[in-house]
C-alpha positions in Angstrom: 38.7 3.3 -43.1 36.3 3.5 -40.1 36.7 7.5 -39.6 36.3 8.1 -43.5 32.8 5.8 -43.3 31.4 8.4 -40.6 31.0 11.4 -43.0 30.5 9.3 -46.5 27.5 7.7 -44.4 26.4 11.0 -42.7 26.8 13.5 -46.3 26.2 11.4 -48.8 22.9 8.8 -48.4 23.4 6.6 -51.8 22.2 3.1 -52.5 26.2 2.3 -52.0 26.6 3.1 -48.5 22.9 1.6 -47.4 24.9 -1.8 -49.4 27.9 -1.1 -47.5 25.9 -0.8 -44.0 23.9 -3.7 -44.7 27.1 -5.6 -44.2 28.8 -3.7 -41.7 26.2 -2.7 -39.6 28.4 -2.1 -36.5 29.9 0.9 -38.4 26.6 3.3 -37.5 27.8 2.9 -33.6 32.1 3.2 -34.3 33.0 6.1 -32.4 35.9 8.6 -33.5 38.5 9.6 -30.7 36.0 12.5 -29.1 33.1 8.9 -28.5 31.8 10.8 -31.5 29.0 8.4 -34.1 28.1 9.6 -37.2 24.8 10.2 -35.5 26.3 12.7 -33.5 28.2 14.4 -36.9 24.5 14.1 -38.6 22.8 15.7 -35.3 25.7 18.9 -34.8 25.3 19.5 -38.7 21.9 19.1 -39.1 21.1 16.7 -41.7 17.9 14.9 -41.2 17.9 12.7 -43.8 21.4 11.1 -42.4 20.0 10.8 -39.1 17.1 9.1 -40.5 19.0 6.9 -42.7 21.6 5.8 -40.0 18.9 5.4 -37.7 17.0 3.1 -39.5 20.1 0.6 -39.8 20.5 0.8 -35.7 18.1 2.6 -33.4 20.7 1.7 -30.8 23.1 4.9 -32.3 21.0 6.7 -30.4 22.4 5.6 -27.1 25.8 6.0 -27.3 27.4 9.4 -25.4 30.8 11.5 -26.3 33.6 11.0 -23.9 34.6 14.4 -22.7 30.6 15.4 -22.0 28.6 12.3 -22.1 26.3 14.0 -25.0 24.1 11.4 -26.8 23.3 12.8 -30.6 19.9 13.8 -29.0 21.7 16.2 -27.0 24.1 17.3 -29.7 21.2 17.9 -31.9 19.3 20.2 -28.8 22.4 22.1 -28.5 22.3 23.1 -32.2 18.7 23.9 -32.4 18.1 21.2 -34.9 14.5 20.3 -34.7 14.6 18.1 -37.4 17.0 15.5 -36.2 15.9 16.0 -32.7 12.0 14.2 -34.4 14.1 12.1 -35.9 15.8 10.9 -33.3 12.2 10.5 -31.0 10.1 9.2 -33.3 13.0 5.8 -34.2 14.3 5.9 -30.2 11.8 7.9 -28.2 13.0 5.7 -24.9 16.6 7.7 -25.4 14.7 11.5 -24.4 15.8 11.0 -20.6 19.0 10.4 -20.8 20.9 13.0 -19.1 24.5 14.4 -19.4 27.4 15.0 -17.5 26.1 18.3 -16.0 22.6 16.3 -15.4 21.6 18.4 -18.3 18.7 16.6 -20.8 18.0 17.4 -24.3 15.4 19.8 -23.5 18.1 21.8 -21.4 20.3 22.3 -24.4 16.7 22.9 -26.6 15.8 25.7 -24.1 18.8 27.9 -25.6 19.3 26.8 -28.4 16.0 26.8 -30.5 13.1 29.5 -31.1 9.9 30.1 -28.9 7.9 28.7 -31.9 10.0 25.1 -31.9 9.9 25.2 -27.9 5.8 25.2 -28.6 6.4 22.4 -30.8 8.6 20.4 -29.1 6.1 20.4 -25.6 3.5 19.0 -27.8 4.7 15.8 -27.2 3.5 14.5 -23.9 7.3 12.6 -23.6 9.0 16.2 -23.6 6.5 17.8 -21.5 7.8 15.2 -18.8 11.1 17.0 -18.8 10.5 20.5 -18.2 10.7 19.7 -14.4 14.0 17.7 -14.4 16.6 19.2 -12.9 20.3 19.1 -13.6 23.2 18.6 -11.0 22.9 22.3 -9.7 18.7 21.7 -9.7 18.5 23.9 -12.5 14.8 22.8 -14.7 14.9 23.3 -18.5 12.9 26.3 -17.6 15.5 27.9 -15.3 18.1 27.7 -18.4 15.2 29.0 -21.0 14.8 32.0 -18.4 18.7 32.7 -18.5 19.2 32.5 -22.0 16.0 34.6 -22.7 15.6 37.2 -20.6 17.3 39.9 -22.4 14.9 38.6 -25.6 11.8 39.8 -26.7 11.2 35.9 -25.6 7.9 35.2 -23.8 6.7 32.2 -22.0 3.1 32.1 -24.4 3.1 28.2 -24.3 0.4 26.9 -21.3 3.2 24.3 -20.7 5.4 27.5 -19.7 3.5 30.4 -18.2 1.7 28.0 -16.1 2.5 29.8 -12.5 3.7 26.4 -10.6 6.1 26.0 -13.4 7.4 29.7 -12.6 8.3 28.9 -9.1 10.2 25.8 -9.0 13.2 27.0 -7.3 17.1 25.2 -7.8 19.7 24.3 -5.2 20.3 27.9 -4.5 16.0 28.7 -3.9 16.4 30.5 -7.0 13.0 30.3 -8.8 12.2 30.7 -12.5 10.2 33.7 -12.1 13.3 35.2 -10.0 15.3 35.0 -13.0 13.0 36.9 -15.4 12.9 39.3 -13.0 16.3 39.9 -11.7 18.7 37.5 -13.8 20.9 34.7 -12.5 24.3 35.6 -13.3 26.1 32.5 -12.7 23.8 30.2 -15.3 23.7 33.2 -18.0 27.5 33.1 -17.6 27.9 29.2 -17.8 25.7 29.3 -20.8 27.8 31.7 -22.4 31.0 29.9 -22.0 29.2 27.1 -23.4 28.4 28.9 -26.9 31.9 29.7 -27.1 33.5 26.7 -26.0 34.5 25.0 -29.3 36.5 21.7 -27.6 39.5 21.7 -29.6 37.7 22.7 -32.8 35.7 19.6 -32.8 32.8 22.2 -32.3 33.5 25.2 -34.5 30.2 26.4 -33.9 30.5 25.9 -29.6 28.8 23.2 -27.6 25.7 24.9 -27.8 24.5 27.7 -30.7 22.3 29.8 -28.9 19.2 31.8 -30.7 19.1 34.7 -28.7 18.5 37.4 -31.9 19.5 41.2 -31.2 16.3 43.4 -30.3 16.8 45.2 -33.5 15.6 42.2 -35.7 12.2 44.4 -35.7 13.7 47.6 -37.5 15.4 45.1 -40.0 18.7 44.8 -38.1 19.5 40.5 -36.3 23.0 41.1 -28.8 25.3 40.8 -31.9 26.7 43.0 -34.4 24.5 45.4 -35.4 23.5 46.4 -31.5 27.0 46.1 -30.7 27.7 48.9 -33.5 24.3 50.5 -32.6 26.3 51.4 -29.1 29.4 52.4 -30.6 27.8 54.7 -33.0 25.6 56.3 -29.8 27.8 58.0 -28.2 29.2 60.2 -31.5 25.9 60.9 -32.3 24.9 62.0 -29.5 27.7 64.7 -28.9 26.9 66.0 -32.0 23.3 66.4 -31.2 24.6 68.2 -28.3 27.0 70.5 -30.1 24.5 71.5 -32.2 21.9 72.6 -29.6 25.0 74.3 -27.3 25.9 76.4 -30.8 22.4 77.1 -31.9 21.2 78.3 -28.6 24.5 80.4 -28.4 23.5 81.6 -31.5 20.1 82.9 -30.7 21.4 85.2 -27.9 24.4 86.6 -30.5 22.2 88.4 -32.7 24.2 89.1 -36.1 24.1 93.1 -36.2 23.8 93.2 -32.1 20.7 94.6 -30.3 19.3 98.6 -30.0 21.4 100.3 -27.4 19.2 103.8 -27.8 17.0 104.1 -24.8 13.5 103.7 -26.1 10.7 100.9 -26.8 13.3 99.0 -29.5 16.3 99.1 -27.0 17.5 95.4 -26.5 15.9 94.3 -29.3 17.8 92.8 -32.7 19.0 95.5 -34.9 18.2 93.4 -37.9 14.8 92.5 -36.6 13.1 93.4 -39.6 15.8 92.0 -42.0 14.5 89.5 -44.3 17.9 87.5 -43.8 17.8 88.0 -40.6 14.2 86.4 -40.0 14.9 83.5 -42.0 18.6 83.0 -39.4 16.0 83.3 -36.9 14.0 80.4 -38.0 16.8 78.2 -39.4 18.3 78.6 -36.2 15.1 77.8 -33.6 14.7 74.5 -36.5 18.3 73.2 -35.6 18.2 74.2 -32.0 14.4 72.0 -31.8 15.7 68.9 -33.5 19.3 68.1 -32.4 17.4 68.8 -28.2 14.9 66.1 -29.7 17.6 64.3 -30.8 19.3 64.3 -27.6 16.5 63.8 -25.8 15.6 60.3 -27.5 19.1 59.2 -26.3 17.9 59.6 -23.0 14.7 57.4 -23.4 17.3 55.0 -25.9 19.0 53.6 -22.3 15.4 53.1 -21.1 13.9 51.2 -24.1 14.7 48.3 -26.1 13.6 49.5 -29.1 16.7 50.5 -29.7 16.8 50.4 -33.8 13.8 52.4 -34.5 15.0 55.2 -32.1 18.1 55.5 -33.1 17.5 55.8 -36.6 14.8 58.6 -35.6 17.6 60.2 -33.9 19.9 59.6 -36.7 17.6 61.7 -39.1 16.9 64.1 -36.6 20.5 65.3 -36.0 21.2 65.1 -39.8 18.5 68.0 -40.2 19.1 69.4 -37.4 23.1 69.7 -38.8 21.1 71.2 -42.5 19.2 73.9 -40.4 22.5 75.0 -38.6 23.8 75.6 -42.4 20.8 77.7 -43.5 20.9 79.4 -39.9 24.9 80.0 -41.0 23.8 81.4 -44.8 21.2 83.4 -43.6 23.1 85.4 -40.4 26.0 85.8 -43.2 23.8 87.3 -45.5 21.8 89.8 -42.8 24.7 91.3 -42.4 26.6 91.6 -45.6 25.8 95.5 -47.4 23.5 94.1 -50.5 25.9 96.1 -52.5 28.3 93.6 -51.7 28.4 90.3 -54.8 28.4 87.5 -52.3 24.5 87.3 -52.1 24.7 84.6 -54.2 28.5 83.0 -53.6 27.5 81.8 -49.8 24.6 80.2 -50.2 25.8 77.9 -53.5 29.4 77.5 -51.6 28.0 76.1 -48.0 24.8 74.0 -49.1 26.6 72.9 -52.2 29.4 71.1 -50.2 27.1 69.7 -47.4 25.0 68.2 -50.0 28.0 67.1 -51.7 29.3 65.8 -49.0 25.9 64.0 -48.4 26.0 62.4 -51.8 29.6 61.0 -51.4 28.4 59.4 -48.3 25.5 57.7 -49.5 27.4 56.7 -52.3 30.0 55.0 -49.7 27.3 53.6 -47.9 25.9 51.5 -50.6 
């Protein structure tokens, strides 16, 4: 009866469960077999309005830790980013903020990775918080260090006074590992712990991991959220850019295989293109130097790609770049066919319809797939 109590209370606030609590108050602090409270369901989910509720029947809910990680729901409600409950949770039992888990870790730890640069400013509003940032866990680690880890391959930056102040930059750990190190040069044994963290799930009792970091992928700015898309992003690189690259390697081939051949007769024309003054072969000659320009451009913003972060903006500039570049080739293709073909000959018109009428067929068919 007890476990089934925990989620009515934390997912469904009604006038019968504030009778049933009236009664049995002791049920708000009745722990499941992970030490778990409904306070700590209410603080992982995120549902205010239960913390709130429960929290006005016992403030003392507030208090109680997990077995397996000595988390308080202050701490579970840090580790999920839940801002919220984590106001909540201050504003009925503000004297709970220092308590500390079994890492040394306080709720301002877990709120370093978990929530947004905007909530961090939020949360060091509150002169209680602000008390914290120089607390160090079991390894001496400050909630700063830990922000640095989880943030330094973000667009994050330390704009809060509270943050950027310089001392607050140098505190240095157990290992004289300062924060302003780890911007700089990373500190590959916290980054890693945190990441086990956001995948450890503790026999599913956490199906989203002990902590739910917000790090968002760098192409959240092109209209993409390291995750998926920049995941795929890479993946879909390194075709791309051997096609970009295949296309300038045949184009400039091209240029120096005139169709027709070049003036063998000793003279002022020798070398030059027989069909220099073909109309075809003019328009071959510009298709081609098009197709040859934009795949090198292409390839080119590959090379600055591994330099930048802006990685969604270039590589759909790229993207668009080699798809021309892949039209021009065609035209380049037509229009060599064509400077060399007799005009007597009725396929003036049959190569032109045949090639750019299946590549923009073939276009259509894959926006349509795309969709």
């Amino acid at each position: 009866m007890g476990s089934s109590l925990k989620f009515v209370v934390v997912f469904f606030v009604s006038e019968a469960t504030r009778e049933i609590l009236e009664k049995k108050k002791y049920l708000t602090k009745e722990t499941d077999q992970y030490g778990w409270t409904p306070l700590h369901y209410a603080a992982y989910y995120d549902l205010p309005l239960g913390a709130e509720f429960l929290l006005e029947f016992d403030e003392s809910a507030a208090f109680i830790t997990d077995k397996d990680r000595k988390m308080t729901p202050l701490h579970v409600a840090s580790s999920q980013g839940s801002l919220k409950v984590i106001e909540k949770i201050l504003f009925h039992s503000p004297q709970c903020y220092e308590l500390v888990d079994a890492r040394g870790w306080n709720f301002l730890h877990f709120a370093m990775v978990s929530i947004n640069e905007k909530d961090v400013d939020v949360l060091l509003e509150k002169p209680l918080v602000r008390t914290l940032i120089h607390q160090k866990d079991a390894k001496g680690n400050t909630p700063l260090h830990v922000l640095a880890a989880s943030k330094r391959y973000n667009s994050f930056e330390f704009r809060s006074t509270n943050l950027k102040h310089k001392s607050n930059l140098q505190v240095i750990n157990r290992q004289n590992i300062s924060v302003e190190h780890i911007l700089s040069y990373g500190f590959p044994e916290l980054e890693q712990e945190i990441q086990a963290l956001t995948q450890e799930v503790c026999n599913g009792q956490r199906p989203r991991g002990v902590i739910c970091s917000s790090r968002e992928p760098i192409s959240e700015n092109v209209g993409g959220p390291l995750s998926e898309d920049i995941l795929g992003m890479e993946k879909a690189r390194e075709p791309q850019l051997v096609v970009a690259a295949l296309i300038a390697t045949v184009t400039f081939v091209a240029a120096f295989t005139m169709p027709g051949g070049y003036q063998s007769e000793k003279g002022q024309d020798q070398g030059t293109a027989i069909l220099s003054r073909n109309y075809h072969f003019q328009s071959f000659i510009i298709a081609d130097s098009i197709a040859m320009s934009l795949s090198v451009s292409a390839v080119f913003i590959h090379f600055v790609m591994a330099l930048s972060q802006n990685l969604g903006s270039l590589f759909v500039i790229s993207y668009y770049l080699t798809e021309f570049a892949m039209l021009a080739m065609v035209l380049a293709f037509v229009f060599g066919i064509l400077a060399v073909l007799p005009p007597s000959v009725g396929l003036g018109g049959a190569i032109p319809c045949i090639c750019l009428g299946l590549f923009f067929l073939v276009s259509v068919l894959v926006a349509i797939v795309k969709r």
